[in-house]
N, C-alpha and C positions, 0 to 999 in steps of 0.2 A: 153660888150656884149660877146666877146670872153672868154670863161674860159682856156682853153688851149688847146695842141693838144690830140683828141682821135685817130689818128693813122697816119701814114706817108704811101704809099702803090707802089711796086717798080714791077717792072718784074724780073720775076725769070727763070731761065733754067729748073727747077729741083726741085722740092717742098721736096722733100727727101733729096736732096744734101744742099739746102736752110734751111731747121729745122736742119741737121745736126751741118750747123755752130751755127748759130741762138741759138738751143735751146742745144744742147751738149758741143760747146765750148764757146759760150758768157753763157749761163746759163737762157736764157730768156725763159721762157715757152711756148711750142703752149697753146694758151687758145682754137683760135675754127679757122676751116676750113670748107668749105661747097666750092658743087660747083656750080658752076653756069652754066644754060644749057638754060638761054633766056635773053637776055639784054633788056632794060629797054624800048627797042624801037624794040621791039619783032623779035631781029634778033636769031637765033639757034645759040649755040655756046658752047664749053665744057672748062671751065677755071676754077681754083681750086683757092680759096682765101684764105689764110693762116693768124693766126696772133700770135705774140709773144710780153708777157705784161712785158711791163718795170715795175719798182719798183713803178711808181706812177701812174700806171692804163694806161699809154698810148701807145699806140701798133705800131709798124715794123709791116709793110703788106707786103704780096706779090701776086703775080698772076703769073702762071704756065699754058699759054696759047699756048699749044703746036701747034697749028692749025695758029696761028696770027703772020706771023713773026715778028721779034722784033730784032733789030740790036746790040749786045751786043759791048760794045766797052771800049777800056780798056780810065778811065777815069783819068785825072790828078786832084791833090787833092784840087784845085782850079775851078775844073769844076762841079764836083759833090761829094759828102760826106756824109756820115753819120758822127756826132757827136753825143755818147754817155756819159755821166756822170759818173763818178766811182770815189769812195774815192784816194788819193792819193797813200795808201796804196797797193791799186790793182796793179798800173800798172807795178811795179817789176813781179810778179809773171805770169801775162799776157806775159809779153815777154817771160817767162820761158815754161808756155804752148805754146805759138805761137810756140816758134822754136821748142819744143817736137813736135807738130803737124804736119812739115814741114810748116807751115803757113810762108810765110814770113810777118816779121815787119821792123818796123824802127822807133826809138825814142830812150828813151824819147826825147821830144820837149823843149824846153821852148819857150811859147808865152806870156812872163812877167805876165800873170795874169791868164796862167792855163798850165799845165805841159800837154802834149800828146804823146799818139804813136797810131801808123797807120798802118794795111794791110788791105789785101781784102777780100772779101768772096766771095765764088764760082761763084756769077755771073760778078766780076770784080770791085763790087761796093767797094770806100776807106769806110773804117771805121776805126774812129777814137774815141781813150777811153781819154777822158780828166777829167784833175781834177782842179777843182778851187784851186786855192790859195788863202792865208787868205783877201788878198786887192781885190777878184776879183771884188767883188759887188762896192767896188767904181772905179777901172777901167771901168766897165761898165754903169758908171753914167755921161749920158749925159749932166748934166750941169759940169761936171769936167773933158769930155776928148773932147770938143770939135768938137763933131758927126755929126752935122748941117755943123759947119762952115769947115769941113775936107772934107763932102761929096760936100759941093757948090765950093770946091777949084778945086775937082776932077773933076768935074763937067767941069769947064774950063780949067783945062789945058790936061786932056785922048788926046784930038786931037793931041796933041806934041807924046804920046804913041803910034797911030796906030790905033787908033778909024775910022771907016768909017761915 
């Protein structure tokens, strides 16, 4: 039933500051913005909905709702993430823009079955450009790494961790 994702959708500071990274330094195009001035449950309200289309149609949103506050907060990259896709080949040169840009990075990664590097973009959010490695698709094959029997393990032993 599910075909795949048509857009992920985040808060933003800055809708200007937000297409800058977005669509100037990732390369991701605004396709369409509109705003919105009545929600769906007829409250009054002025937020701007932005979006930028990945290579295979599916879209980075954002909302620019300068009236709703919204807690920005700097996240750790086990908390919240963006992961993006990019040939292997990319991610040299992305570090060479990043620090041209002052953007700070940090990578490459290895995570045995895809290389990555990471900063942030103006609103604080990680973003991460990863590239599959030749074996990814069967590291990511559940009857060969385990996934069931990893996650029912975790499952019983988190409370040793700190779980409430």
């Amino acid at each position: 039933m599910i075909k795949g994702l048509h857009h992920n959708a985040y808060r933003c500071r800055d809708s200007e500051e937000t297409r800058r990274f977005y669509e100037d330094f990732l390369g991701l195009p605004l396709v369409n913005a509109f705003e919105i001035t009545e929600t769906k449950s007829g409250r009054q309200t002025h937020v701007l909905h932005s979006f930028y289309r990945m290579d295979d149609g599916s879209c980075l949103a954002f909302f620019d709702a300068p009236a709703s506050p919204f807690e920005f907060k700097p996240q750790n990259d086990y908390d919240l993430h963006i992961a993006l896709e990019v040939p292997r080949e990319a991610l040299e040169p992305m570090i060479e823009k990043a620090r041209a840009a002052g953007v700070d990075v940090r990578g490459i990664v290895d995570h045995v079955i895809i290389d990555s590097i990471y900063f942030r973009d103006p609103n604080g959010y990680v973003i991460e450009l990863t590239a599959k490695r030749p074996d990814h698709d069967a590291g990511m094959d559940p009857a060969r790494n385990g996934a069931r029997a990893n996650l029912t393990r975790w499952q019983q032993d988190k409370a040793g961790y700190g779980a409430k």
